[in-house]
OpenMM code with the backbone's topology and positions (N, CA, C; nanometers):
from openmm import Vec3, app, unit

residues = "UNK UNK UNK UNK UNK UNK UNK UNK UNK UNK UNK UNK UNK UNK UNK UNK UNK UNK UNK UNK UNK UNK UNK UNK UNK UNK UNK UNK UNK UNK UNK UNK UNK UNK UNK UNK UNK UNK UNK UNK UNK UNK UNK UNK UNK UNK UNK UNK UNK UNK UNK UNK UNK UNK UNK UNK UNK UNK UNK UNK UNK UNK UNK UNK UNK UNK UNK UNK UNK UNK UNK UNK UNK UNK UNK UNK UNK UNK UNK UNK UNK UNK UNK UNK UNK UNK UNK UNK UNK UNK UNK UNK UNK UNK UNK UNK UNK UNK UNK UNK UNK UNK UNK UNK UNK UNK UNK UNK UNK UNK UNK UNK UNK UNK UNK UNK UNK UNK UNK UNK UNK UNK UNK UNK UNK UNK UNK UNK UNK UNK UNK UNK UNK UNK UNK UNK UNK UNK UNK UNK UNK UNK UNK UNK UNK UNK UNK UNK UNK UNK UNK UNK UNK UNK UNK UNK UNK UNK UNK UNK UNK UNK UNK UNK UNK UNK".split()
positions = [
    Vec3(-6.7548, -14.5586, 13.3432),
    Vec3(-6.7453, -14.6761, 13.4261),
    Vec3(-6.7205, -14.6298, 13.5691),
    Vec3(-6.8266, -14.6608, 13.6592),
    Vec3(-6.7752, -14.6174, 13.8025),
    Vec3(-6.7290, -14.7586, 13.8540),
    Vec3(-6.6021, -14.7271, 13.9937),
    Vec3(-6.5161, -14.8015, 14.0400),
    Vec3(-6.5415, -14.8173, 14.1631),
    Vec3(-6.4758, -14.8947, 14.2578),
    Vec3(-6.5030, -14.8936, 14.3869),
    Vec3(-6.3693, -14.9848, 14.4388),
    Vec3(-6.3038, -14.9690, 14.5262),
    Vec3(-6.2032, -15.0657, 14.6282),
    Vec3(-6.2721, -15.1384, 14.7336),
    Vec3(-6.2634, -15.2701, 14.7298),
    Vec3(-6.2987, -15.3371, 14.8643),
    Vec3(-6.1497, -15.3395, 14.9750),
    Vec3(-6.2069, -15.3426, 15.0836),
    Vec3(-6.0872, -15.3591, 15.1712),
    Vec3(-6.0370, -15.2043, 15.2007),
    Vec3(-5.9684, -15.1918, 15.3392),
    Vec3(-5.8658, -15.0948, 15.3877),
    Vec3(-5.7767, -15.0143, 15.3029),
    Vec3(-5.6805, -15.0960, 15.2524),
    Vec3(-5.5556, -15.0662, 15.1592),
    Vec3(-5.5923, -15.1001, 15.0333),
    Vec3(-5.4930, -15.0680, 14.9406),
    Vec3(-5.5043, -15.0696, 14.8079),
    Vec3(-5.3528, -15.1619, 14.7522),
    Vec3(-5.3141, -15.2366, 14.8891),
    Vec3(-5.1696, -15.2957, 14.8056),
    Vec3(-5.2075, -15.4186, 14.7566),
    Vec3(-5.1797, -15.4882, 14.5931),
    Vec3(-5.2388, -15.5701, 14.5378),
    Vec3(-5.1683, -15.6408, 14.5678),
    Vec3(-5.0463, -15.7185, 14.6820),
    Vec3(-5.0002, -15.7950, 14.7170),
    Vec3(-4.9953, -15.8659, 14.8148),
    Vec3(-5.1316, -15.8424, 14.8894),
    Vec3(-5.1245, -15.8729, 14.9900),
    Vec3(-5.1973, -16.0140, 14.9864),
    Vec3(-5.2439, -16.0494, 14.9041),
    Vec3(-5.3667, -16.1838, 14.8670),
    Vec3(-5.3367, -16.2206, 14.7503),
    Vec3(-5.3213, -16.3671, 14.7494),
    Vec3(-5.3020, -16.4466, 14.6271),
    Vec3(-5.4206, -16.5574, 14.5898),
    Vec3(-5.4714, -16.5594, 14.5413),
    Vec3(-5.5488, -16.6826, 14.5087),
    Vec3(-5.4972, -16.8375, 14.4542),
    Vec3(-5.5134, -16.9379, 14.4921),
    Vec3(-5.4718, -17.0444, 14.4271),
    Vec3(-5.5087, -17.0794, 14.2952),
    Vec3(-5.4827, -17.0468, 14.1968),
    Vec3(-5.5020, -17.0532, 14.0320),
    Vec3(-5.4543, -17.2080, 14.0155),
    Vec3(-5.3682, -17.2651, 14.0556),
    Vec3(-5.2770, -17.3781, 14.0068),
    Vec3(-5.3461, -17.4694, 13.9818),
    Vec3(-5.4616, -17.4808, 13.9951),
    Vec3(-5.5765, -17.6543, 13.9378),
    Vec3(-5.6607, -17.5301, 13.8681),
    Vec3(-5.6246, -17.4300, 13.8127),
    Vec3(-5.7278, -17.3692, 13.6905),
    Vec3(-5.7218, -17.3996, 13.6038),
    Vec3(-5.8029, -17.4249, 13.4932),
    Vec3(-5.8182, -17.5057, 13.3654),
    Vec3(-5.7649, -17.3817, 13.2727),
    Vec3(-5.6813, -17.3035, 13.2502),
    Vec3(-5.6431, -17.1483, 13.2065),
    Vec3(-5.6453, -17.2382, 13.0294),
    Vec3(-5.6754, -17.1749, 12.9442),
    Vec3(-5.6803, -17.1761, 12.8189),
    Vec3(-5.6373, -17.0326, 12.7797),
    Vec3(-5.5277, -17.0275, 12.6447),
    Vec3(-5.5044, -16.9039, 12.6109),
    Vec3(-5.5869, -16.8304, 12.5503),
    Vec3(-5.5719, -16.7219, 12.5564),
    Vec3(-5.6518, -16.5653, 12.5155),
    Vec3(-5.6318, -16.4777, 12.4092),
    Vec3(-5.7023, -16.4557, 12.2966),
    Vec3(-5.6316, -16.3504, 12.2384),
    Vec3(-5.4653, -16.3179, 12.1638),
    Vec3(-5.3939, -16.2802, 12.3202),
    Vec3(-5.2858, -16.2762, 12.2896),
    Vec3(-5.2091, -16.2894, 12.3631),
    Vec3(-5.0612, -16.3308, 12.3504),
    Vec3(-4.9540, -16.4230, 12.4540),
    Vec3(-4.9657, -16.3212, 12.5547),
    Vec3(-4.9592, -16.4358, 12.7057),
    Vec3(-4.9352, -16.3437, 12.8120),
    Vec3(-5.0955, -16.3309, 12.8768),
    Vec3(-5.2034, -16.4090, 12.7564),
    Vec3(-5.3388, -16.3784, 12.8453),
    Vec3(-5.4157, -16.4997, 12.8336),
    Vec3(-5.4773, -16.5376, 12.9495),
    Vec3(-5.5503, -16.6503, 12.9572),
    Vec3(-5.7048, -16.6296, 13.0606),
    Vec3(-5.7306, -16.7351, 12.9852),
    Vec3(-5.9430, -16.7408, 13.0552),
    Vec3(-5.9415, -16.8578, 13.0607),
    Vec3(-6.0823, -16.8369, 13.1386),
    Vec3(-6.1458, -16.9538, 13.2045),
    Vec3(-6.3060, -16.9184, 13.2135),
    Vec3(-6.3355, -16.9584, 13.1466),
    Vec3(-6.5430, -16.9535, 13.1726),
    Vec3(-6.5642, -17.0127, 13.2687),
    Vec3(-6.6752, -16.9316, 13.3210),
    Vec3(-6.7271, -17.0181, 13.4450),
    Vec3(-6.8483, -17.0357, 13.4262),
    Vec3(-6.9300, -16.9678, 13.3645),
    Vec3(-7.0642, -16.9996, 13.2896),
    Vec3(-7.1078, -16.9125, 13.1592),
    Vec3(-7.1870, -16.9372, 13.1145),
    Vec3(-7.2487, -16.8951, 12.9720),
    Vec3(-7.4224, -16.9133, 12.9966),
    Vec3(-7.4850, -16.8550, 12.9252),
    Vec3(-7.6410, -16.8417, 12.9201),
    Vec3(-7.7091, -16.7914, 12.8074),
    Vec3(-7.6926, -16.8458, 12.7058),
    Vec3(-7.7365, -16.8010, 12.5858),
    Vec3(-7.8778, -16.7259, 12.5958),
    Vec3(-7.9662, -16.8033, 12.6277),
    Vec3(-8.1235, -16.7194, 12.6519),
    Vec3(-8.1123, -16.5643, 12.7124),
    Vec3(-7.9981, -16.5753, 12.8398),
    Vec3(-7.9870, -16.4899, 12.9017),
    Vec3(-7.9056, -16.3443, 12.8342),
    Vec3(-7.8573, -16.4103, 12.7287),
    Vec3(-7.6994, -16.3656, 12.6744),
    Vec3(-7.5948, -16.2855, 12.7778),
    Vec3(-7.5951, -16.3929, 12.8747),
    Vec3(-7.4544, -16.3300, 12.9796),
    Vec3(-7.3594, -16.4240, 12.9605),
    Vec3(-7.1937, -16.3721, 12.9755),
    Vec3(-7.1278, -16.4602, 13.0007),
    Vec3(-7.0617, -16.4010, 13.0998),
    Vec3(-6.9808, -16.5438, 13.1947),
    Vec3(-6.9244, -16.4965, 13.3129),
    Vec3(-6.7620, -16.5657, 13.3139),
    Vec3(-6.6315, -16.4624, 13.3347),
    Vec3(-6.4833, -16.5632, 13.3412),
    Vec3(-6.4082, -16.5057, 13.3887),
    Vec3(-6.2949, -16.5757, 13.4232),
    Vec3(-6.1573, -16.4884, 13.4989),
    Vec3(-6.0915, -16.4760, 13.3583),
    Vec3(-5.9867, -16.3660, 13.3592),
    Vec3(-5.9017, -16.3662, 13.2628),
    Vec3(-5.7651, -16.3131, 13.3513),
    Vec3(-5.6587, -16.4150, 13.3230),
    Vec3(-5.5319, -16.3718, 13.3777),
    Vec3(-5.4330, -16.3569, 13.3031),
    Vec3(-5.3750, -16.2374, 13.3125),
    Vec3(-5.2717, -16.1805, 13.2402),
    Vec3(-5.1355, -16.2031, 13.3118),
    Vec3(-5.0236, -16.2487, 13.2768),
    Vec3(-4.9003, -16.2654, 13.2792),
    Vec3(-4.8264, -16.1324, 13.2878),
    Vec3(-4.7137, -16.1216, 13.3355),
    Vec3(-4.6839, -15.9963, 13.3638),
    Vec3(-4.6380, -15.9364, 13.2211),
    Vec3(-4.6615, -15.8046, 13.1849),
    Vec3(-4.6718, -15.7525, 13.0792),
    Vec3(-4.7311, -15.7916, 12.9528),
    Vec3(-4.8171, -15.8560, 12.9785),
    Vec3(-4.9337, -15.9373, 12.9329),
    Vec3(-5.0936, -15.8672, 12.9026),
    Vec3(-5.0997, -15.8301, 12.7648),
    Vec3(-5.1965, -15.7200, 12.7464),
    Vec3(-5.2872, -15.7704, 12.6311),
    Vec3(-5.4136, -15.7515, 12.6604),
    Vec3(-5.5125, -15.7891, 12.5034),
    Vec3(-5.5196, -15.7216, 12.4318),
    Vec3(-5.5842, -15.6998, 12.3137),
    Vec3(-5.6201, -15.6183, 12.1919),
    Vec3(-5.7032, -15.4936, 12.2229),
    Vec3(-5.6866, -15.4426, 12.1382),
    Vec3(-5.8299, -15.3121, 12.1568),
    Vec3(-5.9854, -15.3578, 12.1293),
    Vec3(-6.0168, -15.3135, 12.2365),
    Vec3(-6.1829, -15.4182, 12.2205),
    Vec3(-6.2627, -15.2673, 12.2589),
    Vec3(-6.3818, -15.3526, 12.2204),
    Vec3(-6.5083, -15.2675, 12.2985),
    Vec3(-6.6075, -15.3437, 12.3343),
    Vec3(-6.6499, -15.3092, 12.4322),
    Vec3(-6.7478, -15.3916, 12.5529),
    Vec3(-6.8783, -15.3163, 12.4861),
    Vec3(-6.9850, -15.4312, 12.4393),
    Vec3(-7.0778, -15.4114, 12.3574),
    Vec3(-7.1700, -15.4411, 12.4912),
    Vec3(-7.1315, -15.5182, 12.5402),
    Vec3(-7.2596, -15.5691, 12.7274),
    Vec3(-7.1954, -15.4837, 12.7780),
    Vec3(-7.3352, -15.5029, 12.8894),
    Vec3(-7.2741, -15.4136, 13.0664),
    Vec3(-7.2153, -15.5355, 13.1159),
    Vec3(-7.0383, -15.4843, 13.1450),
    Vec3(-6.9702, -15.5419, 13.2253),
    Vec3(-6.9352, -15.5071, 13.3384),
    Vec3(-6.9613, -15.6205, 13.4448),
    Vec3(-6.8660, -15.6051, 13.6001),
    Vec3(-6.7947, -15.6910, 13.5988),
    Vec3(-6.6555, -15.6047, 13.6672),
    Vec3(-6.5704, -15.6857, 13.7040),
    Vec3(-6.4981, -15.6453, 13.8401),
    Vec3(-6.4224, -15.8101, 13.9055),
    Vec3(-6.3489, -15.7337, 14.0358),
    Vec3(-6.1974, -15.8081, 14.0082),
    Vec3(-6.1447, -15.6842, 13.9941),
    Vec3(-5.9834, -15.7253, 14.0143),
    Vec3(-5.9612, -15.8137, 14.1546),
    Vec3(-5.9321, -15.9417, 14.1193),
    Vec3(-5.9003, -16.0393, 14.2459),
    Vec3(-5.7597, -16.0549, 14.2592),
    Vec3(-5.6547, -16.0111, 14.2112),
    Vec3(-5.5162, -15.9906, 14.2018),
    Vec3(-5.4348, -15.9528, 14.1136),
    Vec3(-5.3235, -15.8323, 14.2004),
    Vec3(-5.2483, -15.7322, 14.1092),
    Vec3(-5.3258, -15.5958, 14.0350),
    Vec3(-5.3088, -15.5221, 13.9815),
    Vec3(-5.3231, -15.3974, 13.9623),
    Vec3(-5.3681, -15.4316, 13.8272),
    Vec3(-5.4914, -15.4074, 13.8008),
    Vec3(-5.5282, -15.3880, 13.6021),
    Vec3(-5.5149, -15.2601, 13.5676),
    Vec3(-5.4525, -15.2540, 13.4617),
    Vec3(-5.3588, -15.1444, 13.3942),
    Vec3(-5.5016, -15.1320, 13.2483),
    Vec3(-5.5713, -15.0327, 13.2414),
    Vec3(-5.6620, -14.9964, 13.1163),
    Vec3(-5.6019, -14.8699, 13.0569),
    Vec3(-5.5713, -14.8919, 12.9274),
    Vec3(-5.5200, -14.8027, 12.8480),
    Vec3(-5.6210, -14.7827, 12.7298),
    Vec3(-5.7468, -14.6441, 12.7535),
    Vec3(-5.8070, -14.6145, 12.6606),
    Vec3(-5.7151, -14.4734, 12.5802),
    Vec3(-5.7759, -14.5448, 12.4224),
    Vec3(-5.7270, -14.4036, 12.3675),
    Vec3(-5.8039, -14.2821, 12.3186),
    Vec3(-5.7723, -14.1859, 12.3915),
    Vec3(-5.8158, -14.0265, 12.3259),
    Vec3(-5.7923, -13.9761, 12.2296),
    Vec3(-5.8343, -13.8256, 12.1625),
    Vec3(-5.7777, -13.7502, 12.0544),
    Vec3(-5.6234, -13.7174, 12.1300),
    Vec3(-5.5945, -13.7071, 12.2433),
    Vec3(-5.5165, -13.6293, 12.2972),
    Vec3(-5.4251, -13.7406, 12.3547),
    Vec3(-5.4184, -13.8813, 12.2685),
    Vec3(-5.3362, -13.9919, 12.3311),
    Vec3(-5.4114, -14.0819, 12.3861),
    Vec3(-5.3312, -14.1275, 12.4804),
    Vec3(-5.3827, -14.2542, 12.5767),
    Vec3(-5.3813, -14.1988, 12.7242),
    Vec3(-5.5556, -14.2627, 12.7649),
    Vec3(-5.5371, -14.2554, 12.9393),
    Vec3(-5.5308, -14.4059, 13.0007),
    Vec3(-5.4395, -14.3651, 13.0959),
    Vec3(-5.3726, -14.5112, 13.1408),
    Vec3(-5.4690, -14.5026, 13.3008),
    Vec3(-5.5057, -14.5963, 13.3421),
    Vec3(-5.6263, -14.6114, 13.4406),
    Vec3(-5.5729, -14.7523, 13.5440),
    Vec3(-5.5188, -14.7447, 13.6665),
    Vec3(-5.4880, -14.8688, 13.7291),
    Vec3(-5.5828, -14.8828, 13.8365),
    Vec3(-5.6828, -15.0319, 13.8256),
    Vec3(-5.7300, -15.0723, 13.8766),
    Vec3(-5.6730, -15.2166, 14.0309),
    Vec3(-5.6593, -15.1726, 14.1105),
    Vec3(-5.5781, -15.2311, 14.2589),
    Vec3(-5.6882, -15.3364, 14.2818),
    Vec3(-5.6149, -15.4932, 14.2969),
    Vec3(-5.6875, -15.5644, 14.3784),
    Vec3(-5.8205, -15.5220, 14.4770),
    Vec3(-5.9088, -15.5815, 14.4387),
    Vec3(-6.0206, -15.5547, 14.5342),
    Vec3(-6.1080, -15.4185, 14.4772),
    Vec3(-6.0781, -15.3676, 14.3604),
    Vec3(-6.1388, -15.2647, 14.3062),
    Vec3(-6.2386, -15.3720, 14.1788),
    Vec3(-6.3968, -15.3026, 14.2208),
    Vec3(-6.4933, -15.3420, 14.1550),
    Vec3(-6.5625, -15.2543, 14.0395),
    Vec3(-6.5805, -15.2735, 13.9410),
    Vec3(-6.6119, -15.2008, 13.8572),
    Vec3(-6.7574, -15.1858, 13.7738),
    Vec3(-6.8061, -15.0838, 13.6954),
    Vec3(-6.9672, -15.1310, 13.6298),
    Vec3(-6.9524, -15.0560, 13.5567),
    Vec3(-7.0008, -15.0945, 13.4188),
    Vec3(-6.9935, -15.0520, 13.2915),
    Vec3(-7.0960, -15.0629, 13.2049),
    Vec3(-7.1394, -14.9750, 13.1538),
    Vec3(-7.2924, -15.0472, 13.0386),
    Vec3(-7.2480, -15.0281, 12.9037),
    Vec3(-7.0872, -15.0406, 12.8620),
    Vec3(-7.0357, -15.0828, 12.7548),
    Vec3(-6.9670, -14.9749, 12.6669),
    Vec3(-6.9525, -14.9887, 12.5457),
    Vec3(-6.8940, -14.8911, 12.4464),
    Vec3(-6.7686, -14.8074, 12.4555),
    Vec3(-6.7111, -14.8458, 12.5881),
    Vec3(-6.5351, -14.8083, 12.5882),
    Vec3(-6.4212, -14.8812, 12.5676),
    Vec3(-6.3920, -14.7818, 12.4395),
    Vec3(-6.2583, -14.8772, 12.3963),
    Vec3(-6.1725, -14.9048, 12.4702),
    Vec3(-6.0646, -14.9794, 12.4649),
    Vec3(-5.9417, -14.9658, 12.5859),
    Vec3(-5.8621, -15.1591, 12.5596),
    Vec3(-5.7280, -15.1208, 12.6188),
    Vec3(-5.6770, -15.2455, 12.6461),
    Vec3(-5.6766, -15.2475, 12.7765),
    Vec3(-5.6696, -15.4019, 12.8562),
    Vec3(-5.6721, -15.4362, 12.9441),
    Vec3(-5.5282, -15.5010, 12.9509),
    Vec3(-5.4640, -15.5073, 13.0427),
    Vec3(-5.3306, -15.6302, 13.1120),
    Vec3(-5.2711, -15.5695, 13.2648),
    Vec3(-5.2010, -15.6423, 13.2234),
    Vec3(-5.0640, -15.6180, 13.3269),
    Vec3(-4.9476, -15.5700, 13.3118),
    Vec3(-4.8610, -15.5031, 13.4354),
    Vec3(-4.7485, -15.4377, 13.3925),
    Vec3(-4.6482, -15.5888, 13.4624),
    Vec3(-4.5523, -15.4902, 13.5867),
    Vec3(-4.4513, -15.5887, 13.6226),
    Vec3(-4.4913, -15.7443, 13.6956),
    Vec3(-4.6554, -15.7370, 13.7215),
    Vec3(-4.6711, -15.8405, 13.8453),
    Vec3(-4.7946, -15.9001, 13.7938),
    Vec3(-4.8368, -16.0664, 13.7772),
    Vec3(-4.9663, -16.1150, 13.7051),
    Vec3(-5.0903, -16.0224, 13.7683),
    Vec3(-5.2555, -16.0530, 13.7178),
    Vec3(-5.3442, -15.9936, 13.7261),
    Vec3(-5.4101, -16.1192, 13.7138),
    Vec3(-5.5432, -16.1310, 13.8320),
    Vec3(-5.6515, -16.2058, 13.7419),
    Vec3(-5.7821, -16.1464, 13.8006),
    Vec3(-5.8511, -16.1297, 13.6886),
    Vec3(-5.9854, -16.0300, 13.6933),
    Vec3(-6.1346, -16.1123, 13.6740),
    Vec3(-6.2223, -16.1070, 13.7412),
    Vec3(-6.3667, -16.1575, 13.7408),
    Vec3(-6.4441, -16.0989, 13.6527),
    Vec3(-6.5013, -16.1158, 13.5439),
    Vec3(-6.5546, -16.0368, 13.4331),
    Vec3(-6.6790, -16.1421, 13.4724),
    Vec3(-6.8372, -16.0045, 13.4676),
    Vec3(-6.9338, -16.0715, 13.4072),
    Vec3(-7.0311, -16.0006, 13.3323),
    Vec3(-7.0577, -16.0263, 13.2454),
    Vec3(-7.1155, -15.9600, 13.1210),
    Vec3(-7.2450, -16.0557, 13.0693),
    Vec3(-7.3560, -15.8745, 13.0404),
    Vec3(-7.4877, -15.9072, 13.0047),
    Vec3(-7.5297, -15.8331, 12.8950),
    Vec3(-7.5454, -15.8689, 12.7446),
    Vec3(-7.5389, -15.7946, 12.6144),
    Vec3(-7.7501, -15.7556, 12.6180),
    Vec3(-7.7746, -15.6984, 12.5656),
    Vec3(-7.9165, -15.6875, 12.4868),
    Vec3(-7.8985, -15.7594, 12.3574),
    Vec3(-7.7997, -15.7374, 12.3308),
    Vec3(-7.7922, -15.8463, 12.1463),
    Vec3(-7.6985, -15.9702, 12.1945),
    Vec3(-7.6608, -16.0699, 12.0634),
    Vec3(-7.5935, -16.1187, 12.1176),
    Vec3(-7.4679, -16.0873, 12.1182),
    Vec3(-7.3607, -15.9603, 12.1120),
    Vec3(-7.2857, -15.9434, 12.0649),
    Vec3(-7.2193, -15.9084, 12.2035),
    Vec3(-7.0739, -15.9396, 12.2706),
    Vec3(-7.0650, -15.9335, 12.3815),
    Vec3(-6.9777, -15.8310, 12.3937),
    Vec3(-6.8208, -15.8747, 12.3126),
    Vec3(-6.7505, -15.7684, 12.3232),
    Vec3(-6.7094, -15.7398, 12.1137),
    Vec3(-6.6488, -15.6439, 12.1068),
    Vec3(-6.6140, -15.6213, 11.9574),
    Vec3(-6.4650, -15.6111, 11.9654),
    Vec3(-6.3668, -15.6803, 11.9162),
    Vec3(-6.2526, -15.6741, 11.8795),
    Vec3(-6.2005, -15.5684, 11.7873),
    Vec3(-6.0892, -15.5080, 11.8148),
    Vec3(-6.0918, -15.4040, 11.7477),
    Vec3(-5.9177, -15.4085, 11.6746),
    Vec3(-5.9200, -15.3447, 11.5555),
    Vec3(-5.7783, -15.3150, 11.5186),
    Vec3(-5.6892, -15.2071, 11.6071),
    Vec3(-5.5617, -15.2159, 11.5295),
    Vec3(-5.4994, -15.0923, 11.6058),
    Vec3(-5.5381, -14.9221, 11.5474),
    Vec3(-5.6386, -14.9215, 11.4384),
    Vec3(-5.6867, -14.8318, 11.3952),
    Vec3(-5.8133, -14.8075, 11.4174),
    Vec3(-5.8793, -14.8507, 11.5462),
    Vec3(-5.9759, -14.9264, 11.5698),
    Vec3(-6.1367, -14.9255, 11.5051),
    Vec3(-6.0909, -15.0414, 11.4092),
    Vec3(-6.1813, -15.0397, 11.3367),
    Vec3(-6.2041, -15.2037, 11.3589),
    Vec3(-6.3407, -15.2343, 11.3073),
    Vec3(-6.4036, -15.3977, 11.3601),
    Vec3(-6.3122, -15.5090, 11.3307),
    Vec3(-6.2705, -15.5901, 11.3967),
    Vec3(-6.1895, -15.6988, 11.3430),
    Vec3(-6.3198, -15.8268, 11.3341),
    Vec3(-6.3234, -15.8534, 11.4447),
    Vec3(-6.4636, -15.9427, 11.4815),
    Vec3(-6.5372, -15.9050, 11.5901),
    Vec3(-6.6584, -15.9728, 11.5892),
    Vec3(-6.7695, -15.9243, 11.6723),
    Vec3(-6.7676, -16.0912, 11.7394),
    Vec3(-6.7289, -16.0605, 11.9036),
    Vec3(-6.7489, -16.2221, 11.9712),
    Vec3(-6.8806, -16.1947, 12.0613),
    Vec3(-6.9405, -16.3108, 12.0599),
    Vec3(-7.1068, -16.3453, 12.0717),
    Vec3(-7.0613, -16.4480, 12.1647),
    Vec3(-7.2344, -16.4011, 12.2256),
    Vec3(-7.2248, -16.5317, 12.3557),
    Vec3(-7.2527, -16.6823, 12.2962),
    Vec3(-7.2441, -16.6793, 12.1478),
    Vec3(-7.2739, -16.8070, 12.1117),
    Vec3(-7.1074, -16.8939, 12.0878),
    Vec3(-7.0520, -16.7691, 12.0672),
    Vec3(-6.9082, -16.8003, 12.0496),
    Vec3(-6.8439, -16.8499, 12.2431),
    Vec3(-6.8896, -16.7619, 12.2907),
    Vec3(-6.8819, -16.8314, 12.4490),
    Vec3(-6.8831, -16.9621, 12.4991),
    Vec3(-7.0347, -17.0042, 12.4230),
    Vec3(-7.0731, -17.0894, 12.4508),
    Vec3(-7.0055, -17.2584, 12.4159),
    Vec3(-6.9729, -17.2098, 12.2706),
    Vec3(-6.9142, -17.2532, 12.1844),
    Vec3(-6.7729, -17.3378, 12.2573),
    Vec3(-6.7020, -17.2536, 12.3391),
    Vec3(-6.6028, -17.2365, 12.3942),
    Vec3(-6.6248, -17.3203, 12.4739),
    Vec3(-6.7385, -17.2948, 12.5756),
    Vec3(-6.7551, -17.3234, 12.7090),
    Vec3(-6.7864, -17.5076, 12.7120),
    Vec3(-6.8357, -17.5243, 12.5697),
    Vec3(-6.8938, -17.6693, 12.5759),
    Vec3(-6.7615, -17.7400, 12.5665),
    Vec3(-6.6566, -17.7090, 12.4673),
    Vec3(-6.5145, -17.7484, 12.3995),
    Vec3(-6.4688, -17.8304, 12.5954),
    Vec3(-6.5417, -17.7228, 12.6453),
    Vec3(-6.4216, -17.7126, 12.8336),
    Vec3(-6.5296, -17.7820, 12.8797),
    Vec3(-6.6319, -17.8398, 12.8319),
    Vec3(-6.7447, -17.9254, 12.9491),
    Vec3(-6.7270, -18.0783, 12.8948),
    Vec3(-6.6809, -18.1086, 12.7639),
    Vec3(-6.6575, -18.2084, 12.7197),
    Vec3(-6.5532, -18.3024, 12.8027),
    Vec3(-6.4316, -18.1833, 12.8325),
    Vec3(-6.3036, -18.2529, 12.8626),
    Vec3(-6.3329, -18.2704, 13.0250),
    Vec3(-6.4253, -18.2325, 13.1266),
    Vec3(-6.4599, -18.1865, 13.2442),
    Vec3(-6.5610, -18.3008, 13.2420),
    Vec3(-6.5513, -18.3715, 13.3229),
    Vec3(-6.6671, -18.4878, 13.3830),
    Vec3(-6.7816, -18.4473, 13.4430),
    Vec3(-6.7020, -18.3606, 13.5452),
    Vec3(-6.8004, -18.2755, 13.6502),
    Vec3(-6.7639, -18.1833, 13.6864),
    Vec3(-6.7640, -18.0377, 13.6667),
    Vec3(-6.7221, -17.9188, 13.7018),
    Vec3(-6.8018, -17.8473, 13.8160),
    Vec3(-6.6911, -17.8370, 13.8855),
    Vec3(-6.7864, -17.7540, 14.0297),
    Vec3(-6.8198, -17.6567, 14.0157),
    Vec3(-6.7311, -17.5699, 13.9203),
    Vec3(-6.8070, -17.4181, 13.8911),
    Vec3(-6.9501, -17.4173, 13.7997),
    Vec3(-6.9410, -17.5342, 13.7394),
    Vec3(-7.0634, -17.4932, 13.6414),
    Vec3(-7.1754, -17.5667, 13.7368),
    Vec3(-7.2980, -17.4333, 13.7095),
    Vec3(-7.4335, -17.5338, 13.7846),
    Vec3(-7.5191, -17.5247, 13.6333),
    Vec3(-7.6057, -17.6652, 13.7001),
    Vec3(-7.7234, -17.6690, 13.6311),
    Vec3(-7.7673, -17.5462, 13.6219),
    Vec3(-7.8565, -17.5577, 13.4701),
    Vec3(-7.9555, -17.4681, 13.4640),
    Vec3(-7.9312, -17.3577, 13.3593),
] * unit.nanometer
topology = app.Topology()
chain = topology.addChain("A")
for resn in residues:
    res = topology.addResidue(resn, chain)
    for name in ("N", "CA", "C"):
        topology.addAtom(name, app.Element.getBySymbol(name[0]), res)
């Protein structure tokens, strides 16, 4: 996965975003929450923020799409594991990332929230793979499962500014 920093500095405190009218639905696991902002089944991309709570961490997954993402606040903390342990990887506000998939790892936060721009484009439909702590398959989530999701949040939404036609 190559990385990149936008901006001068690297202090993730210097910019906050207004989250507080975000429609946040929980994640996975306590401490993590999303928000879709679109889905494209034909396309099989999906696109969302996910914000983690402080010490607030997901499961062991693997990114089956090429994912980008840009840390938009606080430091993302990725903990992949090796034969030789765990490498711990902190990603600083304004650091952009690209991936064409198949690395295991957890994602969260340590002392201070995180919220990250994920957008992801599979060849199958299979987006990311959930993994045990032995990491072996738990479930396989699909952009149909996205979608799935995404309609649940268009029902309750009259008119959503993030979502466009099409």
């Amino acid at each position: 996965m190559s990385m990149i920093c936008l901006g001068t500095n690297n202090r993730s405190d210097d910019f906050r975003f207004d989250t507080s009218n975000t429609d946040w639905k929980p994640f996975v696991t306590d401490g993590c929450f999303y928000r879709i902002l679109d889905v494209n089944v034909p396309a099989r991309t999906a696109e969302m923020l996910i914000k983690f709570e402080p010490n607030g961490r997901c499961l062991y997954h693997r990114h089956a799409a090429a994912v980008k993402t840009l840390v938009l606040e606080g430091d993302l903390h990725l903990y992949e594991p090796t034969p030789n342990g765990e490498v711990h990887t902190i990603k600083p506000a304004g650091s952009f990332s690209m991936g064409a998939g198949g690395e295991v790892h957890i994602e969260g936060a340590e002392e201070k929230p995180v919220i990250v721009y994920f957008s992801m484009a599979s060849e199958t439909d299979v987006i990311y793979e959930l993994l045990d702590r032995n990491l072996n398959l738990k479930r396989a989530i699909t952009v149909q499962d996205f979608d799935a999701d995404w309609k649940k949040w268009h029902v309750v939404e009259t008119a959503s500014p993030i979502r466009q036609a099409g």
